[in-house]
ROMI-225219 format. One record per residue (C-alpha): residue in three letters; x, y, z; residue number from 1. Coordinates in nm, 3 decimals. Example, Ala and Ser with C-alpha at 12.3 -4.5 7.8 and 13.67 -1.06 7.14 Angstrom:
   vodo        c1        c2        c3   kelo
    ala     1.230    -0.450     0.780      1
    ser     1.367    -0.106     0.714      2
This chain:
   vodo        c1        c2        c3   kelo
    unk    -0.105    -0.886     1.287      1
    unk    -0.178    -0.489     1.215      2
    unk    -0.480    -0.330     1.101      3
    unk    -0.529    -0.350     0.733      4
    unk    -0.835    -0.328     0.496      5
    unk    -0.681    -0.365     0.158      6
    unk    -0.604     0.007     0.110      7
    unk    -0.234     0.085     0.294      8
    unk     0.002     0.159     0.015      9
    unk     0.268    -0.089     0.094     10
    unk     0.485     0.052    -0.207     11
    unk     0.499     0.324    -0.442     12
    unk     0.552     0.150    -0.810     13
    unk     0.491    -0.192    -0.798     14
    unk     0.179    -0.417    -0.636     15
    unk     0.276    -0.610    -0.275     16
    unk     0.435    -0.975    -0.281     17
    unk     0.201    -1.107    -0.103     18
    unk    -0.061    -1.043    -0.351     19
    unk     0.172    -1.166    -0.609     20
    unk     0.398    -1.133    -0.838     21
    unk     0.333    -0.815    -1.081     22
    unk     0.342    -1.066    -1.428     23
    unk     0.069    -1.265    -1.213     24
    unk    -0.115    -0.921    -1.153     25
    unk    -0.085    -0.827    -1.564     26
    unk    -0.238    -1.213    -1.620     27
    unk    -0.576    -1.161    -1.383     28
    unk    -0.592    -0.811    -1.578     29
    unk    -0.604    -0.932    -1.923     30
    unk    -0.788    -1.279    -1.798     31
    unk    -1.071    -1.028    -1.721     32
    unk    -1.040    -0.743    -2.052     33
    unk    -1.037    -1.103    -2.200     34
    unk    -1.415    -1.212    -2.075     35
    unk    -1.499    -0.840    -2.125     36
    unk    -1.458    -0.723    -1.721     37
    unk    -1.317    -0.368    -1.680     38
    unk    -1.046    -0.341    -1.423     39
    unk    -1.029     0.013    -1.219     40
    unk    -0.769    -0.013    -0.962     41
    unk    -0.791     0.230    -0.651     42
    unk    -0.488     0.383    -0.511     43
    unk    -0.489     0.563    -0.199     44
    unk    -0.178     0.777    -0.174     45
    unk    -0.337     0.973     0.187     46
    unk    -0.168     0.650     0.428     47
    unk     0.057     0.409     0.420     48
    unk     0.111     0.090     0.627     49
    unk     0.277     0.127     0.938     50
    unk     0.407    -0.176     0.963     51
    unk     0.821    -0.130     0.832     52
    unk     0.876    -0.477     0.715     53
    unk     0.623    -0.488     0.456     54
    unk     0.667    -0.119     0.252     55
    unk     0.795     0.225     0.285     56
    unk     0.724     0.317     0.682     57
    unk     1.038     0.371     0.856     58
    unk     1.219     0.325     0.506     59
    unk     1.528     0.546     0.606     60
    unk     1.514     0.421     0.998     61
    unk     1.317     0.731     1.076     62
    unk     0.942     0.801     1.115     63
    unk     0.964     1.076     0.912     64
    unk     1.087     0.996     0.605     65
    unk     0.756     0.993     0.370     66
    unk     0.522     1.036     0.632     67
    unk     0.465     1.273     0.925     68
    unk     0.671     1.237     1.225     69
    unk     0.565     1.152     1.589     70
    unk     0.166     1.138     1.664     71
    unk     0.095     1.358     1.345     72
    unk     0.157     1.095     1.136     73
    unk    -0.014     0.795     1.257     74
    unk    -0.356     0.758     1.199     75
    unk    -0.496     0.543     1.510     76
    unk    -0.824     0.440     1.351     77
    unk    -0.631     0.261     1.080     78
    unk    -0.347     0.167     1.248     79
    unk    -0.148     0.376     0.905     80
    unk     0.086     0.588     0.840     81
    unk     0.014     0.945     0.694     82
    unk     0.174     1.106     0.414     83
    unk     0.314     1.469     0.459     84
């Protein structure tokens, strides 16, 4: 287990797996414009997860391939990554 809350960006163009699939994501969207529910979705582009097998940390083998190398870019409180 790592720290999450729901807001480490796990991938830039496309909504996590684990959530579901993205045609599953476009159904609970329309399910709710269809009983009149706006959807506003929240993306924080500041972190990223730190954990490498689940998104973009470590994507090129490095720790400083989106994010800031060494201490710099890991943000202890929220056990994230941090974009440079």
């Amino acid at each position: 287990h790592y720290g999450c809350f729901g807001y480490h960006v796990t991938s830039f163009f496309a909504p996590a797996s684990r959530q579901g699939t993205p045609e599953e994501l476009k159904l609970l969207v329309d399910t709710a414009h269809g009983l009149g529910i706006v959807v506003l979705m929240d993306l924080v582009h500041a972190h990223a997860s730190s954990n490498a097998l689940d998104g973009i940390a470590q994507m090129d083998g490095t720790d400083h391939c989106y994010t800031h190398g060494g201490p710099k870019g890991h943000h202890s409180e929220w056990d994230s990554s941090i974009f440079n």
